[in-house]
PALO-185042 format. One record per residue (C-alpha): residue in one letter; x, y, z. Coordinates in steps of 0.02 Angstrom, whole numbers, plus 50000, padded with zeros to 5 digits. Layout:
AXYZ/...
***
This chain:
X490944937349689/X492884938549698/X492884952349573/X491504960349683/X492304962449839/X494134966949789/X493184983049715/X492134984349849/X493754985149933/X494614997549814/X493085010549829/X493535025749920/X493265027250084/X492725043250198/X494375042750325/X495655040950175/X496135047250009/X496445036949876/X496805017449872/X498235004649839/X497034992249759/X497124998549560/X496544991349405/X498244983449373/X498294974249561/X496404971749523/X496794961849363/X498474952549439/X497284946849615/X495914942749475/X497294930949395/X497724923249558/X496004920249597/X495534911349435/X497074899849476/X496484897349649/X497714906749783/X496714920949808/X495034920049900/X493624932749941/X492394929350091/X490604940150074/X489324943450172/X487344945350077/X485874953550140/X484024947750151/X484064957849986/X485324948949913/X486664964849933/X488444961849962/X488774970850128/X490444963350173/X491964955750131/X493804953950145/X494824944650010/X496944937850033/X498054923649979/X498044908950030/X500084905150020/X500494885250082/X499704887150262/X499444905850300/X498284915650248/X498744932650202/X497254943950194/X497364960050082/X495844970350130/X494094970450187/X492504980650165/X490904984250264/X489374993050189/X488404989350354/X489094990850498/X490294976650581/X489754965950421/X491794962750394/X492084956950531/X490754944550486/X491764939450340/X492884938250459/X492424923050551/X491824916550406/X493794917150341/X494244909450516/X492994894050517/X493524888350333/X495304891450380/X495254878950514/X494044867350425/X495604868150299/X497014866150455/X497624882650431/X497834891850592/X498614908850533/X497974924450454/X499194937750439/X498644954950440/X500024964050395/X500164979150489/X499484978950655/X497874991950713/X496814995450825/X495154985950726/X496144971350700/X496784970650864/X495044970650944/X494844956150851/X496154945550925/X497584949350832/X499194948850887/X500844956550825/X502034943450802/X504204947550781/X504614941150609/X505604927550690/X504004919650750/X503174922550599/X504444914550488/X504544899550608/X502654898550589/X502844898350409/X504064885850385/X503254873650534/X501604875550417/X502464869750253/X501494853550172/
***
């Protein structure tokens, strides 16, 4: 379903023209996938459709998610928690998002100065 969801992901959207997710970073997340640092997190319908998902890397103990998807409505955010309970089933306790906005705010995230973010990083190393 990886392969699924990145292109889910990559589809165009109504608020924004164009994407950063082409064929060549499909094929390179693909890669990192099949060797196990990249994960995708879906979300299936009664029908069996894939309405949701968000896909990242996992890097040591952070995961860095790349970009999510909803066909129905709050279904990534879904994927979402789904991301969250493995993560902490796994002992990983951060996600980083990237750039902060307002949608991932509402979620609970928080903007963090890169010198807490590299201290998080390092305290997190195996």
């Amino acid at each position: 379903a990886f392969e699924q969801v990145i292109r889910a992901c990559a589809a165009p959207r109504k608020y924004a023209s164009g994407t950063w997710i082409i064929e060549a970073m499909i094929q390179a997340y693909q890669q990192l996938h099949q060797q196990g640092h990249a994960h995708s997190f879906e979300v299936w319908n009664s029908h069996g459709e894939l309405v949701g998902g968000l896909y990242g890397l996992l890097l040591d103990r952070i995961f860095c998610g790349e970009s999510m998807f909803s066909r129905e409505r709050d279904m990534s955010k879904v994927a979402l928690v789904y991301l969250a309970q493995w993560l902490d089933q796994q002992g990983i306790h951060t996600i980083d998002c990237q750039l902060p906005n307002d949608h991932l705010m509402s979620l609970g995230a928080k903007a963090l100065p890169r010198t807490e973010f590299v201290r998080r990083y390092l305290d997190q190393q195996p």
